[in-house]
Backbone bond lengths (Angstrom), bond angles and torsions (degrees), N, CA, C in turn:
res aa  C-N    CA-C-N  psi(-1)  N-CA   C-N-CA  omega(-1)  CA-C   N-CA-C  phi
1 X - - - 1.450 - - 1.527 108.93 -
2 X 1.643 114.61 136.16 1.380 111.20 161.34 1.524 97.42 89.92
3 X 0.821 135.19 28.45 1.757 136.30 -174.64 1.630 110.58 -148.58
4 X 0.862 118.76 118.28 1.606 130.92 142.63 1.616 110.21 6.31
5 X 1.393 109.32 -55.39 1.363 114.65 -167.60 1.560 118.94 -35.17
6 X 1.600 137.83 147.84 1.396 132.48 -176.14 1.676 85.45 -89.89
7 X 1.716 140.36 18.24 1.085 110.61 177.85 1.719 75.86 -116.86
8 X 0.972 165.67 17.66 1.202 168.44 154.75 1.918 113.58 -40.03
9 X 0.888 115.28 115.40 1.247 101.60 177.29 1.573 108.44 -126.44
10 X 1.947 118.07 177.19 1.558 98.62 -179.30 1.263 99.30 -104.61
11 X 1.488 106.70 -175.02 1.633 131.22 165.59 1.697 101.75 -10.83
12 X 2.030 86.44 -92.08 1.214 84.16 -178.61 1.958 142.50 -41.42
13 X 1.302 103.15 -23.90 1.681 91.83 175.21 1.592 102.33 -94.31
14 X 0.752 120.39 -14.97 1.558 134.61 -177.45 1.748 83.34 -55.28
15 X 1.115 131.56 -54.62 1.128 125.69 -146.34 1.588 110.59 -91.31
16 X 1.795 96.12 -30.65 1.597 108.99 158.43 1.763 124.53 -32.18
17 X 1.986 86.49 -61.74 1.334 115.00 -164.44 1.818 86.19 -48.54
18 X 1.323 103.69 -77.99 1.660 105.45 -166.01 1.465 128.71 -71.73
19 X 1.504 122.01 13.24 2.015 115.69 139.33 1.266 80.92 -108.29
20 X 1.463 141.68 92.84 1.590 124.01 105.19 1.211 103.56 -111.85
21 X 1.125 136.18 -39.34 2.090 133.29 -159.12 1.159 102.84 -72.46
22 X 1.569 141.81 -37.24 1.340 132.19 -175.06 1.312 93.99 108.97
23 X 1.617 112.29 -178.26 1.442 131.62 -157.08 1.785 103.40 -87.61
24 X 1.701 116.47 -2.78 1.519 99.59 -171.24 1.751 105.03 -114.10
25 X 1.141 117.27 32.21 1.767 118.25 177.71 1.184 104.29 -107.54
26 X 0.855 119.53 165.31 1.582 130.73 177.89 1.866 110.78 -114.62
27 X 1.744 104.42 106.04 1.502 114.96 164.03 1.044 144.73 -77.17
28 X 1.484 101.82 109.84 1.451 110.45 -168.59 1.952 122.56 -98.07
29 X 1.156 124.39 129.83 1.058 107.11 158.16 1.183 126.80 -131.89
30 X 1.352 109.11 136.91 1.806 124.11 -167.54 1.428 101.07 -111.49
31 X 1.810 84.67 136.47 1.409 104.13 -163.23 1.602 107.95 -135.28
32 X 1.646 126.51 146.52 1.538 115.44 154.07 1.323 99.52 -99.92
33 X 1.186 129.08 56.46 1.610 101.50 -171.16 1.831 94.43 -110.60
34 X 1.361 91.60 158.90 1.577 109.30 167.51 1.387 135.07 -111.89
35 X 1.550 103.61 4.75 1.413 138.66 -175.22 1.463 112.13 -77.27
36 X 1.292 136.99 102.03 1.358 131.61 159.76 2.063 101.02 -29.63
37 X 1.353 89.98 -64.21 1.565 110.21 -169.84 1.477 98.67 -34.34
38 X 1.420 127.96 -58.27 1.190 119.26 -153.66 1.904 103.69 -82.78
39 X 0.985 125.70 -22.58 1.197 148.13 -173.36 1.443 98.96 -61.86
40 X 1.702 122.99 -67.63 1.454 130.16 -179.97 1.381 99.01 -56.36
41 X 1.382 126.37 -28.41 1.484 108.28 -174.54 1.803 91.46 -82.79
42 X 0.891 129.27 -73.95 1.300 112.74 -171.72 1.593 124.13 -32.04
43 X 1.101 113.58 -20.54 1.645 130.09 -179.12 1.705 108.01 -53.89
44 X 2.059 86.78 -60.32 1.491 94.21 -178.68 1.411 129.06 -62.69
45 X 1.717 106.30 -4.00 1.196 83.02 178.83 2.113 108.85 -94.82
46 X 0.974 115.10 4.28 1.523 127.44 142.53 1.850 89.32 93.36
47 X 1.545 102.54 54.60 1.541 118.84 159.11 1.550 123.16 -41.71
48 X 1.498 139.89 137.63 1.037 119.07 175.60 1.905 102.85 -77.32
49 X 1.590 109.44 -23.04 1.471 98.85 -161.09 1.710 82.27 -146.36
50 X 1.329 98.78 156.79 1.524 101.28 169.89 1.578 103.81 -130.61
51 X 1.260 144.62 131.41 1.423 156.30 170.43 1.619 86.12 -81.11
52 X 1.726 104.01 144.75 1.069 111.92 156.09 1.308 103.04 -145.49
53 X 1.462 117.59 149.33 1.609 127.02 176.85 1.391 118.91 -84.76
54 X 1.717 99.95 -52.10 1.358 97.88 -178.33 1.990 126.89 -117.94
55 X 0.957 116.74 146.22 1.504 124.63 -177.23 1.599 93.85 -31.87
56 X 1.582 92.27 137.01 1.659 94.58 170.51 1.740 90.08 -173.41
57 X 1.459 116.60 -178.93 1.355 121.71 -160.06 1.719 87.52 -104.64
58 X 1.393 106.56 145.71 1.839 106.03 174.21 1.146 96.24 -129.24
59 X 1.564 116.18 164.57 1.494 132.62 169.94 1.293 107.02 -43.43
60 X 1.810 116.57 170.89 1.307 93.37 162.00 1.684 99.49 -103.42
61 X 1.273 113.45 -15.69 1.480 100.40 -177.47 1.972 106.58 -98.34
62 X 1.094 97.92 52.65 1.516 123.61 167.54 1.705 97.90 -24.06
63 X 1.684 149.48 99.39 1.056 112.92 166.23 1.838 116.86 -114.32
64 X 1.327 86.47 60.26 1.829 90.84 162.22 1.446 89.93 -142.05
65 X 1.364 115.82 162.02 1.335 131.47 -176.00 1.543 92.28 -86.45
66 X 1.655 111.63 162.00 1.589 127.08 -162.10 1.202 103.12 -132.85
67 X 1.454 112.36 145.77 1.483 122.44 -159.97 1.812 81.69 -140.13
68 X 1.063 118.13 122.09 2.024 116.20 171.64 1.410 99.75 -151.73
69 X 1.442 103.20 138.10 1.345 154.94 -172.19 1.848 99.27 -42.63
70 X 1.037 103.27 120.70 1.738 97.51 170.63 1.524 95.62 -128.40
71 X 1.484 111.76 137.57 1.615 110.67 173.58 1.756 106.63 -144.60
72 X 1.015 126.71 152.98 1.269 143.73 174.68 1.789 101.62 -45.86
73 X 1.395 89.54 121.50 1.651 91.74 -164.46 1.450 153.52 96.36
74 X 1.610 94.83 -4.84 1.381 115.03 -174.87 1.320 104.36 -149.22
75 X 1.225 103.12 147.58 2.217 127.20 -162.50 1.648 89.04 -52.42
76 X 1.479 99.75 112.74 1.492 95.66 158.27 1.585 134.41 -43.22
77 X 1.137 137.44 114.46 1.841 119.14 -170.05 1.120 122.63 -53.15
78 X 1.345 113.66 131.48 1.907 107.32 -168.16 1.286 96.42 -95.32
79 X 0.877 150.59 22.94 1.813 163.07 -151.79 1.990 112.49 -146.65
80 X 0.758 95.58 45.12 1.501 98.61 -176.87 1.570 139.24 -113.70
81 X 1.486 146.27 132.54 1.012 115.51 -175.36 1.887 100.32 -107.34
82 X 1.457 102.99 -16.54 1.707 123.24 162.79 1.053 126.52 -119.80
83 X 1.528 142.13 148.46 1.191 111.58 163.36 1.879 101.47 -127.35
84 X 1.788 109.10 149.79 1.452 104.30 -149.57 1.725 94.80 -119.65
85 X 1.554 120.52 113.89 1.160 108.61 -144.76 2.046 93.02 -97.57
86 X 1.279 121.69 121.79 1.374 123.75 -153.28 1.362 86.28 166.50
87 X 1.819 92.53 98.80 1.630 119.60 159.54 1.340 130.34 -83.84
88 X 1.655 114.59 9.53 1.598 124.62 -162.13 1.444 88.06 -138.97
89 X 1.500 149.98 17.27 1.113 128.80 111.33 1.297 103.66 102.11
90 X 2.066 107.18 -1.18 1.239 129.87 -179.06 1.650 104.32 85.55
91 X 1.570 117.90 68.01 1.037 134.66 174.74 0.988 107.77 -109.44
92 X 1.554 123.86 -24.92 1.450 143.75 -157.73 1.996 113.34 68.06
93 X 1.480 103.77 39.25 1.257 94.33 174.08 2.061 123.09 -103.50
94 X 1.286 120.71 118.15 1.103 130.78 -161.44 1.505 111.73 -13.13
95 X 1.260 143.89 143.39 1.389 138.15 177.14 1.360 118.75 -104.43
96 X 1.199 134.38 139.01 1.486 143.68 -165.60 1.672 100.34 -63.36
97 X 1.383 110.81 119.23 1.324 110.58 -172.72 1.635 105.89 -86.36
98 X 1.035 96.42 -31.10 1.608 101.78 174.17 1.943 118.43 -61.69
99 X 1.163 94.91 -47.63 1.676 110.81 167.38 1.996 104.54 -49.87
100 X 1.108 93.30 -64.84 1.485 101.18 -163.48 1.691 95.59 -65.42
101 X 1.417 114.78 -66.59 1.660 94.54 -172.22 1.882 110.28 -46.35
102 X 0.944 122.84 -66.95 1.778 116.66 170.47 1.542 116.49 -21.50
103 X 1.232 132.00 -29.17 1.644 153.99 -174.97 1.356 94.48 -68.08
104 X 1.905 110.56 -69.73 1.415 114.56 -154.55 1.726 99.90 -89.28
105 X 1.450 122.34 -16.05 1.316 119.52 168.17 1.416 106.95 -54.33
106 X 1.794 115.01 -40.83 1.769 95.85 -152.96 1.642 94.15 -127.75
107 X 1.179 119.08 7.56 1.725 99.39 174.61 1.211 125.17 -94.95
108 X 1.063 164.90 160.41 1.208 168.84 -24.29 1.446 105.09 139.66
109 X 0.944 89.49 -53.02 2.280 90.78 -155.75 2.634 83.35 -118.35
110 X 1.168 93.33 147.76 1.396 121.32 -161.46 1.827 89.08 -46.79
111 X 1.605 98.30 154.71 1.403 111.52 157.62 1.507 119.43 -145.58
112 X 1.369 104.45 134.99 1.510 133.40 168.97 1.380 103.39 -81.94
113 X 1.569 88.02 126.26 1.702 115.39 159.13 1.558 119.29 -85.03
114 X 0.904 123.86 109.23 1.560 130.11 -179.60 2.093 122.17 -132.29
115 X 0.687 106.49 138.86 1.633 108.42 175.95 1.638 115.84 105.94
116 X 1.329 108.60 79.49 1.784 109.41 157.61 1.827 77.56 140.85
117 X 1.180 139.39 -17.93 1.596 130.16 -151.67 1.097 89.32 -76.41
118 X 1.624 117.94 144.80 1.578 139.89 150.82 1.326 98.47 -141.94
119 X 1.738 118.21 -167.67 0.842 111.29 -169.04 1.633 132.55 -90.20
120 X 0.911 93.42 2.33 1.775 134.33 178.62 1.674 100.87 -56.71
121 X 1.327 102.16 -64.92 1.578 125.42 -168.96 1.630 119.44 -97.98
122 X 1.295 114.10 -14.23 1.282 108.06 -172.04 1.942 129.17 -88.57
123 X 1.183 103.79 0.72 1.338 110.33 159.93 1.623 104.73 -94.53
124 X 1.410 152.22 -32.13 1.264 159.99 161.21 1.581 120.59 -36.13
125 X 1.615 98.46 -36.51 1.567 125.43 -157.27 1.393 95.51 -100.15
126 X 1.603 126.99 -47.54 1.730 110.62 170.51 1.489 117.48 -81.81
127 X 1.485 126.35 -26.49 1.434 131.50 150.95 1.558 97.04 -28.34
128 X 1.160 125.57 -68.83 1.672 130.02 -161.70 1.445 110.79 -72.61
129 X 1.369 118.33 -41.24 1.648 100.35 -164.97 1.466 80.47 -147.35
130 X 1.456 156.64 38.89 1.535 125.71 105.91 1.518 126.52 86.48
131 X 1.912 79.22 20.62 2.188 76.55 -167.43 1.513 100.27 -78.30
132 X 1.184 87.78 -175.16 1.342 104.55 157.14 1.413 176.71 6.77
133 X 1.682 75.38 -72.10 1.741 115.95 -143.70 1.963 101.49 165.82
134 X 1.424 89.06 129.00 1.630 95.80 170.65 1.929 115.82 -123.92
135 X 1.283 99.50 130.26 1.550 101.52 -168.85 1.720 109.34 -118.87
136 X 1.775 117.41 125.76 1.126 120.34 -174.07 1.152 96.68 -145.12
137 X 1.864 89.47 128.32 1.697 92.32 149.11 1.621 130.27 -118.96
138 X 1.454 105.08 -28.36 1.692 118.40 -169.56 1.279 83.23 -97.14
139 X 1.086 159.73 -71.49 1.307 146.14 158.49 1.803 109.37 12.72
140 X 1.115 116.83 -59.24 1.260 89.84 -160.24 1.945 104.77 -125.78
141 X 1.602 99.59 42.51 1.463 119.10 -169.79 1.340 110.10 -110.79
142 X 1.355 111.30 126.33 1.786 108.09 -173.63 1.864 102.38 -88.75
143 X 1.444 122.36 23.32 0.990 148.52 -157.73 1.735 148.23 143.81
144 X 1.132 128.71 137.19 1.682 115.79 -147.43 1.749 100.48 -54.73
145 X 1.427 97.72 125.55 1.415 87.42 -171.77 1.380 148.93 111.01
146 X 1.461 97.22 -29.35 1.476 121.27 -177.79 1.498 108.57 -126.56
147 X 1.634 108.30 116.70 1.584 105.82 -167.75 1.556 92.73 -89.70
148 X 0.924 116.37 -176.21 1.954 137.10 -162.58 1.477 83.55 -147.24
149 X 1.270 109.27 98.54 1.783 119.98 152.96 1.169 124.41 -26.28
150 X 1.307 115.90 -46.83 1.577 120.38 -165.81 1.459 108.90 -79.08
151 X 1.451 113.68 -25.36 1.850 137.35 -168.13 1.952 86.04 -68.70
152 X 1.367 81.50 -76.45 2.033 89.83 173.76 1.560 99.78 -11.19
153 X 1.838 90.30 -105.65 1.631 105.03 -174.38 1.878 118.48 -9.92
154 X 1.131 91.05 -64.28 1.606 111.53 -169.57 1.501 99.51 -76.09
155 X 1.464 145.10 11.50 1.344 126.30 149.47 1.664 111.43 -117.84
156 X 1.234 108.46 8.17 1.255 130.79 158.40 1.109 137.38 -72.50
157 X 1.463 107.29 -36.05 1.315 128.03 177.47 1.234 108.31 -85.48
158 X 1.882 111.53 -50.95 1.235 104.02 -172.45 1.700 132.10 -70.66
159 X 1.589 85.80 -13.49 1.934 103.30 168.56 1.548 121.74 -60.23
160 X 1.547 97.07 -44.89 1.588 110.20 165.93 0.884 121.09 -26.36
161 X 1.819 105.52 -78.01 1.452 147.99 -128.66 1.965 79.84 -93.91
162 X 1.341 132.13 -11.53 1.620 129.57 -171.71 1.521 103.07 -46.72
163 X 1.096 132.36 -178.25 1.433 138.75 157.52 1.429 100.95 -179.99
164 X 1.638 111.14 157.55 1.371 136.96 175.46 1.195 129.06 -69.83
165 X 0.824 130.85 169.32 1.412 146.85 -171.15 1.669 92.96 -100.40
């Protein structure tokens, strides 16, 4: 919500998206915004988690859990209940593996791998740095916006199918 992005959608479908799945999915909404304003509106629509990219002021009685952006070069968020390691802001540009393993070596609260994963790379990428949680979108889009079913399946599987060293 609130972004440029062709996966960007408004209020209203926002609200679509979350009464169709039923009471057992987990609602997310991803945001660049820097707007308190736009934030309380996302609130109302009663998100389980909200992603945020960029620094901005939050409630203090925040009640969805928070997922914010950590990237090579910028103040880790001291406000977090995740942190989602993706320096391209969801451009789909590759993410510093070195950055991100150092993340999940020393933080506290969970980290997501995000930026460059498809299905090509994404068992390679938790082998290497061990988050979490893996997050794709251009990765598995036969165009901005438009996912390719089969891309899904097949980086799904191959996230599974990951294993350790």
């Amino acid at each position: 919500m609130y972004s440029e992005s062709p996966r960007s959608v408004s209020v209203e479908r926002a609200e679509e998206i979350f009464a169709a799945p039923g009471p057992f999915l987990t609602r997310v909404c991803v945001s660049h915004t820097t707007s308190l304003e736009d934030i309380e509106i996302m609130l109302d629509l009663h998100p389980d988690v909200i992603q945020l990219s960029m620094p901005c002021e939050l409630p203090d009685d925040l009640p969805a859990r928070l997922i914010r952006v950590a990237a090579p070069g910028q103040p880790i968020p001291a406000r977090a209940d995740a942190l989602i390691v993706d320096g391209s802001a969801g451009r789909g540009l590759v993410y510093d593996a070195d950055f991100a393993s150092y993340l999940v070596k020393h933080s506290k609260i969970p980290v997501i791998l995000a930026g460059g994963l498809h299905p090509g790379n994404v068992a390679e990428a938790i082998r290497i740095v061990r988050p979490a949680g893996v997050d794709v979108a251009t990765g598995v889009e036969d165009s901005p916006g438009v996912k390719n079913e089969q891309k899904v399946r097949d980086f799904i599987k191959n996230a599974k199918g990951a294993t350790y060293d």
